[in-house]
C-alpha positions as protocol buffer text, in pm:
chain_id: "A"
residue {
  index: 1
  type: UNK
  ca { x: 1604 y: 21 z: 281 }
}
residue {
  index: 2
  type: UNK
  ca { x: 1240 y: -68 z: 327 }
}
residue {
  index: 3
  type: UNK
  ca { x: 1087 y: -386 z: 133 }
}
residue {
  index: 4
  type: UNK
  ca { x: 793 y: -640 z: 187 }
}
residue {
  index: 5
  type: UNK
  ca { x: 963 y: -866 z: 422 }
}
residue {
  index: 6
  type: UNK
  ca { x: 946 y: -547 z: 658 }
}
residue {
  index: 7
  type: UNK
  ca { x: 583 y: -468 z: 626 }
}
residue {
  index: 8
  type: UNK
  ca { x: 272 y: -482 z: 391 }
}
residue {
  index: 9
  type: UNK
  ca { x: 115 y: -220 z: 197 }
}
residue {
  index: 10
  type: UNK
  ca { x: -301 y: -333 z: 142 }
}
residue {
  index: 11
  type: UNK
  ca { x: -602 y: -153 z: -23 }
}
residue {
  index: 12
  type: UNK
  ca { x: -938 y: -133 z: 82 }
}
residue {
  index: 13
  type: UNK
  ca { x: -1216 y: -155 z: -137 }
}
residue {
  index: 14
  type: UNK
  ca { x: -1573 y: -135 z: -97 }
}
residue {
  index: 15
  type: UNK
  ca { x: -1864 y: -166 z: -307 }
}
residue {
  index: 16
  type: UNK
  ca { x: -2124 y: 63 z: -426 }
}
residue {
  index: 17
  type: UNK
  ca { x: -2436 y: 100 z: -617 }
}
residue {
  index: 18
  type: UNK
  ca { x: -2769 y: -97 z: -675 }
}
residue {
  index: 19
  type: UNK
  ca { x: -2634 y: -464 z: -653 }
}
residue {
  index: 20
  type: UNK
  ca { x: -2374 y: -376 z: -414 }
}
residue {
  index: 21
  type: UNK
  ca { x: -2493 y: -692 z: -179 }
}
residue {
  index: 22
  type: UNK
  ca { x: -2336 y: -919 z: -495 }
}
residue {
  index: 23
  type: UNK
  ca { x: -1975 y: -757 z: -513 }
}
residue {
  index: 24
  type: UNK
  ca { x: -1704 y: -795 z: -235 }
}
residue {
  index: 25
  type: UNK
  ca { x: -1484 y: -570 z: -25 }
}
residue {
  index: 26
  type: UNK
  ca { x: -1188 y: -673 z: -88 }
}
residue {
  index: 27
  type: UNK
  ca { x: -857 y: -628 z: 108 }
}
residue {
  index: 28
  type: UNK
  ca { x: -578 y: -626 z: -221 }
}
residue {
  index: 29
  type: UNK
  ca { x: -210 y: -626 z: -110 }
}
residue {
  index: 30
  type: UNK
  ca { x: 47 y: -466 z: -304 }
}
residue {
  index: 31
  type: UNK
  ca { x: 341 y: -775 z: -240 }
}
residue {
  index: 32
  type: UNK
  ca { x: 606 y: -601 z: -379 }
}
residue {
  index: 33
  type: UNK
  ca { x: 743 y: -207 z: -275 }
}
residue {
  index: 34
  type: UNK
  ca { x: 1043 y: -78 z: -202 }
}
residue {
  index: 35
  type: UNK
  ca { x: 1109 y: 225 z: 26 }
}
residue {
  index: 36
  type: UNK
  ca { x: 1381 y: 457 z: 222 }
}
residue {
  index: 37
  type: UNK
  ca { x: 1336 y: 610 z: 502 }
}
residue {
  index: 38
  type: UNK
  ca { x: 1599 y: 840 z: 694 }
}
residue {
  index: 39
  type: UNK
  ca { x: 1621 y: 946 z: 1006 }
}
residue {
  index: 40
  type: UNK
  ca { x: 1807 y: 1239 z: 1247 }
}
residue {
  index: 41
  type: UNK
  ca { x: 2050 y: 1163 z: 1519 }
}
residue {
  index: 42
  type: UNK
  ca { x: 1758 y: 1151 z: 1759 }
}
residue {
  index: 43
  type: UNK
  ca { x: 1551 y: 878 z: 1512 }
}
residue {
  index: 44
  type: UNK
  ca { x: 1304 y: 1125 z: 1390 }
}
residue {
  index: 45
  type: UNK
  ca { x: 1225 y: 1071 z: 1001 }
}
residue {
  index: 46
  type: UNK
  ca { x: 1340 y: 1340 z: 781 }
}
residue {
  index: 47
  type: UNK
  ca { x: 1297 y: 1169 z: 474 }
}
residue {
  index: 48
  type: UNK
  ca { x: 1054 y: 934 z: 306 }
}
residue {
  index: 49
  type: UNK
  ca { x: 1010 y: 749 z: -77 }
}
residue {
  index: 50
  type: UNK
  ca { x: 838 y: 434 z: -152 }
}
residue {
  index: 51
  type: UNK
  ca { x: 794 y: 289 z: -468 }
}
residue {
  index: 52
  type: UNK
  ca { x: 485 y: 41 z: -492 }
}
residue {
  index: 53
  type: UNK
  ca { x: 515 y: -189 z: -772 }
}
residue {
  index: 54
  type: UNK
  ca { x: 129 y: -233 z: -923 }
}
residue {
  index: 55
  type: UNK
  ca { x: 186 y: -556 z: -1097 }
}
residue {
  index: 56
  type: UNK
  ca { x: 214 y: -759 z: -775 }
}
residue {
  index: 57
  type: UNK
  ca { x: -148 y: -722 z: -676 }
}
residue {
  index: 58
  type: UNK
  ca { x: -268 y: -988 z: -463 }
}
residue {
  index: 59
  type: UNK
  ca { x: -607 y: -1036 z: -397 }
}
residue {
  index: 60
  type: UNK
  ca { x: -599 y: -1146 z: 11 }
}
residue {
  index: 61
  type: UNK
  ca { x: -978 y: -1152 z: 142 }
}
residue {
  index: 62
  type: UNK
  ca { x: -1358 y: -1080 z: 1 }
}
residue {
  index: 63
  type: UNK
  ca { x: -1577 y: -982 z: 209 }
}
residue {
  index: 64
  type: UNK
  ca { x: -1965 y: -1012 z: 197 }
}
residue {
  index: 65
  type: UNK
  ca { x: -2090 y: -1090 z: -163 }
}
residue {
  index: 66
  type: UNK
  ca { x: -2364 y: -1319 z: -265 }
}
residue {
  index: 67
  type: UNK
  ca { x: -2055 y: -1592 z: -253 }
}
residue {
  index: 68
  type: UNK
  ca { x: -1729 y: -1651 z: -141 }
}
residue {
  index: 69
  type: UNK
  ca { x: -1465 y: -1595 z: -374 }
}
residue {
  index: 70
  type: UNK
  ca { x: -1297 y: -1901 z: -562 }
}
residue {
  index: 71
  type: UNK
  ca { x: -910 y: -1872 z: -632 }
}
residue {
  index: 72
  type: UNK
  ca { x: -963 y: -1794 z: -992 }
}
residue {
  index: 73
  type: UNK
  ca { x: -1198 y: -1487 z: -881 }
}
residue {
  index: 74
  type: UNK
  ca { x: -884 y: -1352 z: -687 }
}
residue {
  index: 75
  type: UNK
  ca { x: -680 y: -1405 z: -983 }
}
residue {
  index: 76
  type: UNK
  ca { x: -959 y: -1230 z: -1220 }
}
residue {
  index: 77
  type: UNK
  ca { x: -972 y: -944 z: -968 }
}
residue {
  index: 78
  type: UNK
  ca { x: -622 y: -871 z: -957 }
}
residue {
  index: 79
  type: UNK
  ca { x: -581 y: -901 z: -1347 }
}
residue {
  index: 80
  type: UNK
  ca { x: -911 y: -650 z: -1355 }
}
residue {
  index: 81
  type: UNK
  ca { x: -739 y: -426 z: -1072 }
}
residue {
  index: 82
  type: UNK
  ca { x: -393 y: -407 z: -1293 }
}
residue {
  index: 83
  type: UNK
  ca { x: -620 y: -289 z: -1567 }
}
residue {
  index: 84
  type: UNK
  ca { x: -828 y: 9 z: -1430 }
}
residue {
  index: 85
  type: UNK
  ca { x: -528 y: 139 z: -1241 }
}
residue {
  index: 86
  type: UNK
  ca { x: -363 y: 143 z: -1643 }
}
residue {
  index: 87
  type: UNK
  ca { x: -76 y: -81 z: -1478 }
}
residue {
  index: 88
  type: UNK
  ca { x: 71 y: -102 z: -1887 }
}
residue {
  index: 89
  type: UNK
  ca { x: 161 y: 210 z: -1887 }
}
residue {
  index: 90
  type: UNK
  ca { x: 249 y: 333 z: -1544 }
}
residue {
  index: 91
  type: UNK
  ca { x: 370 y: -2 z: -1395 }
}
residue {
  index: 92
  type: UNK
  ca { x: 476 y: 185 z: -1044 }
}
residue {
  index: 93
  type: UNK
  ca { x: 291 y: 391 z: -821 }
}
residue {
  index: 94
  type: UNK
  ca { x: 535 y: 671 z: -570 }
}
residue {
  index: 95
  type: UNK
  ca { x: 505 y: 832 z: -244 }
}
residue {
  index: 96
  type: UNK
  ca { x: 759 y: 1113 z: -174 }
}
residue {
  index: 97
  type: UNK
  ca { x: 692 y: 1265 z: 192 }
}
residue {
  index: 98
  type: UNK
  ca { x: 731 y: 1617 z: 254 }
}
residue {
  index: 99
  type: UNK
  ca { x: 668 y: 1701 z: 612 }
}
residue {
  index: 100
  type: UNK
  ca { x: 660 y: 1479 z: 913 }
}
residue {
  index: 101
  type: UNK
  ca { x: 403 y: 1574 z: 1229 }
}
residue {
  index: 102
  type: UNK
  ca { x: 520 y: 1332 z: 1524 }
}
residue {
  index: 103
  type: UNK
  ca { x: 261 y: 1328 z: 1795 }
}
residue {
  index: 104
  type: UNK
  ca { x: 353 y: 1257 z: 2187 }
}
residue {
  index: 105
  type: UNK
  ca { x: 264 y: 880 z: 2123 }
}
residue {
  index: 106
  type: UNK
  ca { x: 541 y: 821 z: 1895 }
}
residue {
  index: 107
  type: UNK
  ca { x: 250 y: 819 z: 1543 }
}
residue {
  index: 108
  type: UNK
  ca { x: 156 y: 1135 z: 1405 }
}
residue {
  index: 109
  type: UNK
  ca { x: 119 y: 1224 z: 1013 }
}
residue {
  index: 110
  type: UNK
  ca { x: 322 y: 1225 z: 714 }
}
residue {
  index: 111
  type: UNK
  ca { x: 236 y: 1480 z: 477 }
}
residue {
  index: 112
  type: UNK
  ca { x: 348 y: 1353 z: 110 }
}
residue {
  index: 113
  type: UNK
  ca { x: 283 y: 1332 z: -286 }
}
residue {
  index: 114
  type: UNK
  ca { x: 141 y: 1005 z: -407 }
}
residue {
  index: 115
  type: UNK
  ca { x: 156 y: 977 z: -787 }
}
residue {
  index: 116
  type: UNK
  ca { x: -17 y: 747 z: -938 }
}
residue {
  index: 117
  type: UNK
  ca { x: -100 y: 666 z: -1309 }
}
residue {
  index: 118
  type: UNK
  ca { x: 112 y: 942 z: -1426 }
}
residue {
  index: 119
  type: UNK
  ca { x: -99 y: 1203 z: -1140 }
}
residue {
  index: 120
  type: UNK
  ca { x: 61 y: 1325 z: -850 }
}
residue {
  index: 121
  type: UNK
  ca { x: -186 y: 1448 z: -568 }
}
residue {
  index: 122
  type: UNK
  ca { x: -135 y: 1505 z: -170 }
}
residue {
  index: 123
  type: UNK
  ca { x: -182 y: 1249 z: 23 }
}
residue {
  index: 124
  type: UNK
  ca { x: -175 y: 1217 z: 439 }
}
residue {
  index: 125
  type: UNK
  ca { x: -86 y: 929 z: 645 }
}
residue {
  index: 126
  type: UNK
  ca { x: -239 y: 917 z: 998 }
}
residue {
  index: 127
  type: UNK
  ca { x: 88 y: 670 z: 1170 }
}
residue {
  index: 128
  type: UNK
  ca { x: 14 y: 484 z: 1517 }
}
residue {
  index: 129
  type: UNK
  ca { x: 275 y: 336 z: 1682 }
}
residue {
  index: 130
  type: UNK
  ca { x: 209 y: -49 z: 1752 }
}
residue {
  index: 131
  type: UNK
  ca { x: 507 y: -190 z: 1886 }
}
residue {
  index: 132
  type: UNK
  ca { x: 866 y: -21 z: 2030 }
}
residue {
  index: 133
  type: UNK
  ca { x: 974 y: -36 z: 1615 }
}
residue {
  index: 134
  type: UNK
  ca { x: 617 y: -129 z: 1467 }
}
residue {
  index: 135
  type: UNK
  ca { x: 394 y: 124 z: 1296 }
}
residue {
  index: 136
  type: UNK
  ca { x: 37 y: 125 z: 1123 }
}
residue {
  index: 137
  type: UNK
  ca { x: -50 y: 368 z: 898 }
}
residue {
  index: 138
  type: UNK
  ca { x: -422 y: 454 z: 713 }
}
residue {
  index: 139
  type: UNK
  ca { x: -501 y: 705 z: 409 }
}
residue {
  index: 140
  type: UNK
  ca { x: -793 y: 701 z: 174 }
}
residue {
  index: 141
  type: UNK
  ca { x: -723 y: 755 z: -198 }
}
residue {
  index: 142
  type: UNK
  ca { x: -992 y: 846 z: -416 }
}
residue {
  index: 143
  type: UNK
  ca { x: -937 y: 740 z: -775 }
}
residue {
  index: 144
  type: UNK
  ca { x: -1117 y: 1024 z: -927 }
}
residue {
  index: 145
  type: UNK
  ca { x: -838 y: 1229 z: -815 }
}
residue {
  index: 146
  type: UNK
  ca { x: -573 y: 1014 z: -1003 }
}
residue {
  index: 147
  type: UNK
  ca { x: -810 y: 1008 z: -1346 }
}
residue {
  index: 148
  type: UNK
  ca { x: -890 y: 669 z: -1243 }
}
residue {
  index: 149
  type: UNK
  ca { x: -1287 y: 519 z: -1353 }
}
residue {
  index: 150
  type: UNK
  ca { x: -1389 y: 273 z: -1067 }
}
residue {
  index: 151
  type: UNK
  ca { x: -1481 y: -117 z: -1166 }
}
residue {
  index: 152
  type: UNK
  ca { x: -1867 y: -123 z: -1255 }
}
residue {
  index: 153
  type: UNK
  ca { x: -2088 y: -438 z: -1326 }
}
residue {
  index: 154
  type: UNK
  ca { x: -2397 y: -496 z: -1433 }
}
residue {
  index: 155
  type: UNK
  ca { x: -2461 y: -188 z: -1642 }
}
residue {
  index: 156
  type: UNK
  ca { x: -2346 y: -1 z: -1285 }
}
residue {
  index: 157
  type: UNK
  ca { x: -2538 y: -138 z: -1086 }
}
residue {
  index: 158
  type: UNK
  ca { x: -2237 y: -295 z: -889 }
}
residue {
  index: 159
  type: UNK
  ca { x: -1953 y: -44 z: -894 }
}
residue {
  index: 160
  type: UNK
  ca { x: -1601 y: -2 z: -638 }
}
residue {
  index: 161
  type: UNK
  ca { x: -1647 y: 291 z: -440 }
}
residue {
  index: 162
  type: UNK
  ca { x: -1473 y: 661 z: -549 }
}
residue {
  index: 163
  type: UNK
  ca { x: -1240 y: 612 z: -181 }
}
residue {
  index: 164
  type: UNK
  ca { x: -1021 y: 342 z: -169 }
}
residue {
  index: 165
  type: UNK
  ca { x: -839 y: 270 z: 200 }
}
residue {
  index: 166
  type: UNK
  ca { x: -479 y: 212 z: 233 }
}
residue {
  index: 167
  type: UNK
  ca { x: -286 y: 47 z: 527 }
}
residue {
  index: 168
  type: UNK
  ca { x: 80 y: -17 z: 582 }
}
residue {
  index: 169
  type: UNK
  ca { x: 186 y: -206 z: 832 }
}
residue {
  index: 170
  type: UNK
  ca { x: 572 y: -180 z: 905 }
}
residue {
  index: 171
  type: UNK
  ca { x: 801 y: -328 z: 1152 }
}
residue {
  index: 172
  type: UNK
  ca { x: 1159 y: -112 z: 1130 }
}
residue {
  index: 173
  type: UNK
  ca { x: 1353 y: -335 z: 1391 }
}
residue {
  index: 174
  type: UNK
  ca { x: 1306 y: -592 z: 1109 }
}
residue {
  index: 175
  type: UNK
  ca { x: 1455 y: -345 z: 886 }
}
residue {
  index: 176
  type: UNK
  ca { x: 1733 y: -300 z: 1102 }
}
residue {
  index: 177
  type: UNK
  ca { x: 1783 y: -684 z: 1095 }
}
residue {
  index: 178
  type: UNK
  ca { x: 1803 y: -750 z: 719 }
}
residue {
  index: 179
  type: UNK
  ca { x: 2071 y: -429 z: 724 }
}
residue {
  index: 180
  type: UNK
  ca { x: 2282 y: -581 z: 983 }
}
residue {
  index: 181
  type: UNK
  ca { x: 2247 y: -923 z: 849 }
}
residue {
  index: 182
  type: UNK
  ca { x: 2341 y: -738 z: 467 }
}
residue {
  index: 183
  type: UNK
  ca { x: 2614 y: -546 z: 640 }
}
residue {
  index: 184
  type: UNK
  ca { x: 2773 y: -872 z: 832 }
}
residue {
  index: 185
  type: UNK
  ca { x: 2779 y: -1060 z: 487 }
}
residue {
  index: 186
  type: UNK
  ca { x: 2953 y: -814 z: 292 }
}
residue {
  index: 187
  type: UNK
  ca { x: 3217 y: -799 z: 546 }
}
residue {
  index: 188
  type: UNK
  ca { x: 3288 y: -1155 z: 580 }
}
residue {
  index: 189
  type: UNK
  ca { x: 3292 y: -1197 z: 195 }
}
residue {
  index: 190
  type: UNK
  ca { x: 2919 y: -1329 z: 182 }
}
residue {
  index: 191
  type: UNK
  ca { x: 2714 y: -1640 z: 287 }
}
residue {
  index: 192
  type: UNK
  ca { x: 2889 y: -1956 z: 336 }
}
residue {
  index: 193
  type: UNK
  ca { x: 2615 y: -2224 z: 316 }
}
């Protein structure tokens, strides 16, 4: 099992159009997902689901902007973010992989379907390998693939651009840990604080 105490899942926005100095690009992380992830006898993955969960939207940096951003413009950005990606009516966002394409370095991709809003679309994730159980992984969603209409401002002059990055950060040995830790528990009868 795969959660947020393993890893983080963030998007990348950017901004766009006339007045695109005033806006922010912001770095919005998804705090709570759920995933699992198996692998063969010789610890290549074979299979891959994670279920983001868009009402946890957390609105971690802004960068550039005629300002910096204030708490409660992190809270009105998320609560804006839930509603263009129509959070009320598709609360969850999935990745199923299909195909895994390891590279000598221990990365590679992850060829998968990402639905979101109710869409389901192919989606690639370029993995690097950052530590001996530590992984980084990049893809760019567009949301006029998912039926999604980008933020705009100021009659569109200030708009969020069509690509949106995504990054996920994982560490599996910390995975591992919570399992063993899980696994000890049960078999003593639980914690005994």
């Amino acid at each position: 099992m795969l959660s947020a105490d393993q890893g983080r899942v963030a998007l990348l926005t950017a901004r766009d159009g006339l007045a695109a100095q005033a806006g922010h690009d912001l770095t919005i992380e998804i705090s709570t997902w759920s995933g699992e992830l198996t692998v063969d006898d010789d610890g290549q993955p074979v299979e891959l689901s994670v279920k983001l969960d868009l009402n946890s939207l957390v609105v971690r940096e802004g960068t550039g902007g005629v300002k910096p951003l204030t708490d409660r413009d992190r809270r009105e950005i998320a609560v804006t973010s839930r509603k263009v990606l129509g959070v009320e009516r598709h609360p969850e966002a999935n990745f199923v992989a299909s195909g895994f394409e390891p590279n000598s370095n221990g990365g590679g991709f992850i060829q998968g379907t990402l639905t979101l809003g109710g869409i389901s679309r192919p989606l690639k994730l370029h993995v690097v390998k950052t530590g001996p159980e530590s992984y980084h992984a990049t893809a760019s969603v567009r949301h006029s693939e998912f039926g999604i209409k980008p933020y705009t401002a100021f009659l569109g002059a200030l708009k969020v651009s069509d690509a949106v990055g995504v990054t996920i950060d994982i560490d599996l040995a910390k995975s591992r840990a919570a399992e063993n830790s899980a696994a000890g528990n049960s078999a003593s009868g639980g914690s005994h604080d």
